[in-house]
VEXROPA-241738 format. One record per residue (C-alpha): x, z, y; residue in one letter; residue number from 1. Coordinates in steps of 0.1 Angstrom, whole numbers, plus 5000, padded with zeros to 4 digits. Example, Ala and Ser with C-alpha at 12.3 -4.5 7.8 and 13.67 -1.06 7.14 Angstrom:
// residues 2
<domi px="5123" pz="5078" py="4955" resn="A" resi="1"/>
<domi px="5137" pz="5071" py="4989" resn="S" resi="2"/>
// end
This chain:
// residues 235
<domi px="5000" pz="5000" py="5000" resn="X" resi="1"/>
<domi px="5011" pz="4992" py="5032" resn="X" resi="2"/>
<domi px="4993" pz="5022" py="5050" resn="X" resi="3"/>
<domi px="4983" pz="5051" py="5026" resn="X" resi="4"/>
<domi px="4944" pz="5052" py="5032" resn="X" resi="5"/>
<domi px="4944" pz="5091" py="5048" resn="X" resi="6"/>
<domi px="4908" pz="5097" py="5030" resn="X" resi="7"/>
<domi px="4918" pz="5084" py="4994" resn="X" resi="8"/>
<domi px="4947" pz="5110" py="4997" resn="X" resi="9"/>
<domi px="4919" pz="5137" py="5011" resn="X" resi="10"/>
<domi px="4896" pz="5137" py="4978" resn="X" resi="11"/>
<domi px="4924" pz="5132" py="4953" resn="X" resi="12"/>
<domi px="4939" pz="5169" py="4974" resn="X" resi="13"/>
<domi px="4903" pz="5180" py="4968" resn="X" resi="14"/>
<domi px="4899" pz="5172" py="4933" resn="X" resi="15"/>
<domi px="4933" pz="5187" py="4927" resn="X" resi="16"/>
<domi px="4923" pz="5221" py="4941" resn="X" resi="17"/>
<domi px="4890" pz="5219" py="4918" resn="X" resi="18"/>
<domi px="4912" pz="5213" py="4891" resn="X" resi="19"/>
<domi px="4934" pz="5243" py="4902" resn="X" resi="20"/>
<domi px="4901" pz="5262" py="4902" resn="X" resi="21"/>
<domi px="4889" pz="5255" py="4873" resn="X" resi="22"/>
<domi px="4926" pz="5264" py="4853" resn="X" resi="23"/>
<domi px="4924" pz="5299" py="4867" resn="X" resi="24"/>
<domi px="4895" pz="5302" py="4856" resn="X" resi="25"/>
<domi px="4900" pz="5291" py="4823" resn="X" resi="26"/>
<domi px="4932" pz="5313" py="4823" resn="X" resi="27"/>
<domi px="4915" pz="5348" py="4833" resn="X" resi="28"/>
<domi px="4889" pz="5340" py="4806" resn="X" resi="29"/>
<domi px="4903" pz="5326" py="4774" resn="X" resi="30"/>
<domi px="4938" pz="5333" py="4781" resn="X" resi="31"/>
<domi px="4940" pz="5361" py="4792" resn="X" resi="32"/>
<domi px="4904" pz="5373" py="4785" resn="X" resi="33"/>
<domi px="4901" pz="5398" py="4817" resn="X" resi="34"/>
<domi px="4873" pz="5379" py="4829" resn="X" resi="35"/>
<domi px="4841" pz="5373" py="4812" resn="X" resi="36"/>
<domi px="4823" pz="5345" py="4821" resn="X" resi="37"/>
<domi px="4789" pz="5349" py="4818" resn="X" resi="38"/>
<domi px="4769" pz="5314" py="4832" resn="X" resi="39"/>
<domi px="4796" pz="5289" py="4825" resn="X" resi="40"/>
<domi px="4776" pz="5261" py="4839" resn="X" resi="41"/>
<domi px="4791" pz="5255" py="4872" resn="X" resi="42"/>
<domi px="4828" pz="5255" py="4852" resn="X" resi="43"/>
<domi px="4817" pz="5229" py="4833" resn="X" resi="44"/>
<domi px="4801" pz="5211" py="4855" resn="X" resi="45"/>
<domi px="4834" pz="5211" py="4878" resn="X" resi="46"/>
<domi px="4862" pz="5208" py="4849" resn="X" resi="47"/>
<domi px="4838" pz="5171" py="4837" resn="X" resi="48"/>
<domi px="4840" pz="5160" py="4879" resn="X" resi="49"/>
<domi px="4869" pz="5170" py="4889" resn="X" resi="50"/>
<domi px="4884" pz="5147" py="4862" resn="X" resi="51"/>
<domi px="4858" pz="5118" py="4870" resn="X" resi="52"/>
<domi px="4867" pz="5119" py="4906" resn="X" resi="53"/>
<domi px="4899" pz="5113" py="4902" resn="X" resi="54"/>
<domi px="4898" pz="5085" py="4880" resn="X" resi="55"/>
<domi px="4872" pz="5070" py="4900" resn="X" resi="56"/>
<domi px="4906" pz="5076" py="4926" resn="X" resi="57"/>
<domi px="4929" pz="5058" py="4906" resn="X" resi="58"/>
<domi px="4908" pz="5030" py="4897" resn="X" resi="59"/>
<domi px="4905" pz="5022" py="4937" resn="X" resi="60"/>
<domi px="4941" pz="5027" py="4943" resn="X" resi="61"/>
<domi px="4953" pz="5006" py="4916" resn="X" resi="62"/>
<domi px="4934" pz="4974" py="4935" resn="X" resi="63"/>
<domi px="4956" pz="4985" py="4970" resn="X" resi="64"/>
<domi px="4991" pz="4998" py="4952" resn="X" resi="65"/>
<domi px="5014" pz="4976" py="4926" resn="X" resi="66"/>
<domi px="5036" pz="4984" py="4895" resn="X" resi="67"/>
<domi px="5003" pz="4997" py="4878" resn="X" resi="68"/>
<domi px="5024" pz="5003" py="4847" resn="X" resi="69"/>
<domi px="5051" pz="5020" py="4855" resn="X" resi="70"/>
<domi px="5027" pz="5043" py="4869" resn="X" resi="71"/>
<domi px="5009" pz="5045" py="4838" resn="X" resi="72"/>
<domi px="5039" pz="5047" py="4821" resn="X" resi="73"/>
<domi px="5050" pz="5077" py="4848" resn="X" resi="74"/>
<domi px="5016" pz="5098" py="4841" resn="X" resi="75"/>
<domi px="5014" pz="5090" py="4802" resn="X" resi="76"/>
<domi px="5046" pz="5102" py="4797" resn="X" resi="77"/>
<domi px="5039" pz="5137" py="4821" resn="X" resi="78"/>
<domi px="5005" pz="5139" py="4797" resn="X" resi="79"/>
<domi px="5031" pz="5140" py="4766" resn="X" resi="80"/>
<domi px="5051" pz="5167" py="4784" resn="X" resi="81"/>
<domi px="5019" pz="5190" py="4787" resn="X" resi="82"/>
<domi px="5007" pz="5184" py="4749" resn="X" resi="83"/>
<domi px="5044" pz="5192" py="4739" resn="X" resi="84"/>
<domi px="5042" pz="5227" py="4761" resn="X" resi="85"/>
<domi px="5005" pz="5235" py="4745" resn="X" resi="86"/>
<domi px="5017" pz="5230" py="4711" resn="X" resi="87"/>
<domi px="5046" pz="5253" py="4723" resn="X" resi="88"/>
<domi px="5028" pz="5280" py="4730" resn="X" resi="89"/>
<domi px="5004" pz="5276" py="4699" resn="X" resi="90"/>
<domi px="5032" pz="5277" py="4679" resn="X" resi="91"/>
<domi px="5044" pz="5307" py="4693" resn="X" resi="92"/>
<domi px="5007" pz="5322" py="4689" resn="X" resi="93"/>
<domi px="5007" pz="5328" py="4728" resn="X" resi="94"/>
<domi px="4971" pz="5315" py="4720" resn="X" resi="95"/>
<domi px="4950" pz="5298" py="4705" resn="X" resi="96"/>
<domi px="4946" pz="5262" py="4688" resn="X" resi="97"/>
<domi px="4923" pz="5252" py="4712" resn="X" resi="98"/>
<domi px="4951" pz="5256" py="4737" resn="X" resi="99"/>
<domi px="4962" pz="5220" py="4724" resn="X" resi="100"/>
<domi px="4957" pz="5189" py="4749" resn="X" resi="101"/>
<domi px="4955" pz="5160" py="4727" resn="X" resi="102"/>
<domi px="4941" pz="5137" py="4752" resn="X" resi="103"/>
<domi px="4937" pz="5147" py="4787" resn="X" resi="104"/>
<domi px="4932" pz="5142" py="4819" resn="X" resi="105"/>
<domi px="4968" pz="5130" py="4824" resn="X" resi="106"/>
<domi px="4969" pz="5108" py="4794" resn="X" resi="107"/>
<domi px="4933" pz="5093" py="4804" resn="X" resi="108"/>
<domi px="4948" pz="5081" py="4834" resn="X" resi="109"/>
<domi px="4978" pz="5069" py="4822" resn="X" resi="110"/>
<domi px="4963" pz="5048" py="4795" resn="X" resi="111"/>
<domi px="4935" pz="5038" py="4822" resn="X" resi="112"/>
<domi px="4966" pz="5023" py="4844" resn="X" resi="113"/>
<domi px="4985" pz="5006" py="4814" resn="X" resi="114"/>
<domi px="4951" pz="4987" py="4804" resn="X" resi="115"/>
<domi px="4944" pz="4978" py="4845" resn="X" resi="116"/>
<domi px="4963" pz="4943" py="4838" resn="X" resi="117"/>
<domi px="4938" pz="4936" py="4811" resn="X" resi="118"/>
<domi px="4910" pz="4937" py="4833" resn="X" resi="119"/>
<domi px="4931" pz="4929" py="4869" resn="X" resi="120"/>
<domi px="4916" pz="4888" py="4870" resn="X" resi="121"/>
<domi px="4882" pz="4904" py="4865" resn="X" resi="122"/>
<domi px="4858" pz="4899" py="4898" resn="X" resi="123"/>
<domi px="4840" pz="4931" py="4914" resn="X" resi="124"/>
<domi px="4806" pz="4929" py="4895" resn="X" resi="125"/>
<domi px="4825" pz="4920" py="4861" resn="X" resi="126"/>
<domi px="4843" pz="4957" py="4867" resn="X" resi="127"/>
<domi px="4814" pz="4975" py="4878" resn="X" resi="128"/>
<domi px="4791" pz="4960" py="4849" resn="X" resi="129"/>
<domi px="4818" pz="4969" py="4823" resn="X" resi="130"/>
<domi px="4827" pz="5005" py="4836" resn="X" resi="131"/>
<domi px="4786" pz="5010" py="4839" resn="X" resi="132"/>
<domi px="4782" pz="5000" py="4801" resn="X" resi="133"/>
<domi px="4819" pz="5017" py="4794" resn="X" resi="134"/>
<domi px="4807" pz="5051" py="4808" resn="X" resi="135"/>
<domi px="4771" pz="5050" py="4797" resn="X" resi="136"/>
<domi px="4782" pz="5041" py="4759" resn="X" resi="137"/>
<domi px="4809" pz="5069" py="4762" resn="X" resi="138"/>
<domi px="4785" pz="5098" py="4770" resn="X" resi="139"/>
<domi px="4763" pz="5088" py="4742" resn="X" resi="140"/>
<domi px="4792" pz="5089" py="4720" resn="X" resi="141"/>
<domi px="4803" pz="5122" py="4729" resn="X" resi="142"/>
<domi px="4770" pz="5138" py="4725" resn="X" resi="143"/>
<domi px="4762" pz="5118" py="4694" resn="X" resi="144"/>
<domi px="4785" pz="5108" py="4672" resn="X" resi="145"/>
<domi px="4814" pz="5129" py="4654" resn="X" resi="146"/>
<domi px="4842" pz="5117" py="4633" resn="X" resi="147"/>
<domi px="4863" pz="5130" py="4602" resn="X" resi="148"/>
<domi px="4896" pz="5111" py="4614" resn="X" resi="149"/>
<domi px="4919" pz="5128" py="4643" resn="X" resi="150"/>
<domi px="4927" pz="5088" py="4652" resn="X" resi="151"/>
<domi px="4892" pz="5082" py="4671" resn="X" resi="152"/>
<domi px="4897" pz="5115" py="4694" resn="X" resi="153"/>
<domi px="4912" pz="5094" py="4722" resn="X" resi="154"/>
<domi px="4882" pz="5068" py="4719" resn="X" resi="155"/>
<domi px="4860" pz="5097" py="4725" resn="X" resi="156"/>
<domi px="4847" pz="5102" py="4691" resn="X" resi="157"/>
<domi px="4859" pz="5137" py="4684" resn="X" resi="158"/>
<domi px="4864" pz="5154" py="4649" resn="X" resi="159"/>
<domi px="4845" pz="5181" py="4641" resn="X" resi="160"/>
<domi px="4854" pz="5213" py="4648" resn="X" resi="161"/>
<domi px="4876" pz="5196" py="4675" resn="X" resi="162"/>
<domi px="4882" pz="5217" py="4706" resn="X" resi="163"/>
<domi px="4911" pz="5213" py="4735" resn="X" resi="164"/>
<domi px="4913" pz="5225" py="4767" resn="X" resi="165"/>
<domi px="4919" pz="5195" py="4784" resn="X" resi="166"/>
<domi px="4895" pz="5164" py="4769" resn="X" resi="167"/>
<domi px="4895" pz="5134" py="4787" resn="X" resi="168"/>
<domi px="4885" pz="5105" py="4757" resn="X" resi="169"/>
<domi px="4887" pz="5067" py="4770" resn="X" resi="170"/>
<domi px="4847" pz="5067" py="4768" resn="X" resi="171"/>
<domi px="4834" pz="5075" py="4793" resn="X" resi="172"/>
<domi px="4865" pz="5076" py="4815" resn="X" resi="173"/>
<domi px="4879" pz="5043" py="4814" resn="X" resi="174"/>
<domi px="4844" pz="5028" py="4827" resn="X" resi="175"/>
<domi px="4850" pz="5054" py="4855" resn="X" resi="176"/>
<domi px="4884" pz="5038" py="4864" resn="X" resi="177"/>
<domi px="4868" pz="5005" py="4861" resn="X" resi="178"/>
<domi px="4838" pz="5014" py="4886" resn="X" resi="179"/>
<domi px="4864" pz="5026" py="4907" resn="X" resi="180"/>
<domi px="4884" pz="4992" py="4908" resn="X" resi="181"/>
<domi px="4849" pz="4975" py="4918" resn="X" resi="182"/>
<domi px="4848" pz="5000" py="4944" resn="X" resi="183"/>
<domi px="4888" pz="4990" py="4954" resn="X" resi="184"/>
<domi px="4877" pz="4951" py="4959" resn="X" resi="185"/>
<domi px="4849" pz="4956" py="4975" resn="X" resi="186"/>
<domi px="4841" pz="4987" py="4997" resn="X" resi="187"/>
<domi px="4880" pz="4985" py="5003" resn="X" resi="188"/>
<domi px="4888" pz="4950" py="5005" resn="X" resi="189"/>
<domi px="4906" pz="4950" py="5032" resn="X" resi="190"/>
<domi px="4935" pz="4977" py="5024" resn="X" resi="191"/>
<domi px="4927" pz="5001" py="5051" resn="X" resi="192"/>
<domi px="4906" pz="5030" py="5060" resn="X" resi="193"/>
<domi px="4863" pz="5034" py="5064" resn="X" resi="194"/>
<domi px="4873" pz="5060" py="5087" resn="X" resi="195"/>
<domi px="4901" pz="5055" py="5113" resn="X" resi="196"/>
<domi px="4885" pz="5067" py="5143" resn="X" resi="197"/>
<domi px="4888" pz="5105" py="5124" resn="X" resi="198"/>
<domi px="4917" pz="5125" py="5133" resn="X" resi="199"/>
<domi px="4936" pz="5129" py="5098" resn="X" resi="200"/>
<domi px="4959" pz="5153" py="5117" resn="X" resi="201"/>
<domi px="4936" pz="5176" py="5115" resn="X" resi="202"/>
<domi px="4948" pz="5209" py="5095" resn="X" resi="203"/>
<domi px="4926" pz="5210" py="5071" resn="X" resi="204"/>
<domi px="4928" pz="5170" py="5062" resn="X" resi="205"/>
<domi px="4965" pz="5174" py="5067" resn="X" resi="206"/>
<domi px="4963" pz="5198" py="5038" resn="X" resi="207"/>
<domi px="4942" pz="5178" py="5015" resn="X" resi="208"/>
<domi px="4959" pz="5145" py="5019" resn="X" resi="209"/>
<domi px="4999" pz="5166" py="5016" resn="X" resi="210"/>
<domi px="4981" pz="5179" py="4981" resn="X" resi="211"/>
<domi px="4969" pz="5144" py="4975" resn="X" resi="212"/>
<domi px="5001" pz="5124" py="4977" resn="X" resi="213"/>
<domi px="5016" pz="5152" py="4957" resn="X" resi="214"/>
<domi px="4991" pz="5154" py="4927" resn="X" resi="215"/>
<domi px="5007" pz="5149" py="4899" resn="X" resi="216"/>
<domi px="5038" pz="5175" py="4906" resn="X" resi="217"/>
<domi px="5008" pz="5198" py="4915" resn="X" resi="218"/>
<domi px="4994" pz="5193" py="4880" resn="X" resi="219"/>
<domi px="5026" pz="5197" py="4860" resn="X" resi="220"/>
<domi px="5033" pz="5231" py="4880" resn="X" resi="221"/>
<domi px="5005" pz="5245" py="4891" resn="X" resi="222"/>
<domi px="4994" pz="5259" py="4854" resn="X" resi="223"/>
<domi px="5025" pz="5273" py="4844" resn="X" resi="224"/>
<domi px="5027" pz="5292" py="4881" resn="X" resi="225"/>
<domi px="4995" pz="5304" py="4879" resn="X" resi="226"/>
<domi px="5000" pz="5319" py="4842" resn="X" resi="227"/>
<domi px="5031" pz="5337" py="4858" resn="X" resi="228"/>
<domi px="5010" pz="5350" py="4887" resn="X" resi="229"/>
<domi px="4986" pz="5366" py="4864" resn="X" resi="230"/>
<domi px="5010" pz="5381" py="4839" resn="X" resi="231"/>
<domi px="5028" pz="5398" py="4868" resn="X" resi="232"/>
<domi px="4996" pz="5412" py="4883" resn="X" resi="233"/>
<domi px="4984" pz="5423" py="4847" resn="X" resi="234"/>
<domi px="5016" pz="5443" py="4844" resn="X" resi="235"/>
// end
């Protein structure tokens, strides 16, 4: 991109701090179990969006930026370096199995970005019909349909008894990433901002978009700082 667009940055800092939100939670619950959570609604509900949002995120920015895969590559390869640190601390029974990210959101998006070439000469409605039918089929799946291989997990057809606690399956994500590349070559066609008269030097925007630009060193650190954080206070 020539010019980052200041409110792309702004949501992805958002959806980063929801993200953070949601991990602490997770942490002072099933972690750490200090916390019980008694309507767990609103963490689903934020945990499933947070993740949607930004795909929907990267799916725009991959019609503005270039070098989509060795981006993917970049974030596919971080995703490896978080299943390798859950499997570390399952085998050192810090916790339990479900502790294990197999596919999450880091992989998601990684995979998302590899397959963007695939789908690159498609036009805007092509994208936006595919991710529609991508997402919709997805859902169903999840809710529907279990499997008894450990192959399909990534597809979004779980095993049963499968449980992670990071689970982002292709269906319905990559028809996310897709809707968001329709949105890319259409509601940002032309490569710049739907909202330059705002002042993005505003503290509070200057915040989201510094969190936005650094989102995936925020992801890779901000769990293991946060487990710290507790630990110390629980002692």
């Amino acid at each position: 991109m020539k010019k980052r667009i200041w409110e792309l940055d702004a949501l992805r800092g958002l959806a980063i701090l929801v993200m953070i939100a949601v991990h602490l939670i997770y942490d002072l619950v099933e972690l750490f179990r200090v916390w019980e959570l008694k309507d767990p609604s609103l963490f689903y509900f934020l945990q499933d969006w947070g993740g949607v949002i930004f795909l929907v995120l990267s799916g725009i920015c991959v019609t503005l930026g270039t070098a989509p895969l060795k981006r993917g590559l970049t974030v596919f390869g971080c995703g490896l370096v978080v299943t390798a640190v859950t499997v570390g601390m399952y085998l050192l029974k810090l916790t339990g199995r479900g502790i294990i990210i197999y596919f999450g959101v880091l992989h998601c998006l990684g995979v998302c970005m590899l397959l963007w070439p695939v789908f690159r000469k498609c036009p805007a409605w092509l994208l936006a019909v595919l991710g529609t039918v991508m997402a919709a089929g997805g859902l169903y799946l999840g809710e529907h349909v279990r499997s008894t291989s450990v192959l399909l997990i990534p597809l979004g057809i779980p095993s049963y008894g499968f449980s992670s606690s990071d689970y982002f399956p292709l269906l319905p994500n990559l028809g996310y990433f897709l809707l968001g590349g329709a949105l890319g070559r259409t509601v940002y066609g032309k490569k710049e901002s739907l909202l330059p008269r705002i002042n993005d030097q505003n503290p509070v925007l200057r915040f989201l978009c510094g969190c936005g630009r650094r989102s995936l060193p925020i992801y890779l650190l901000h769990q293991p700082v946060l487990t710290a954080v507790i630990a110390l206070l629980l002692l």
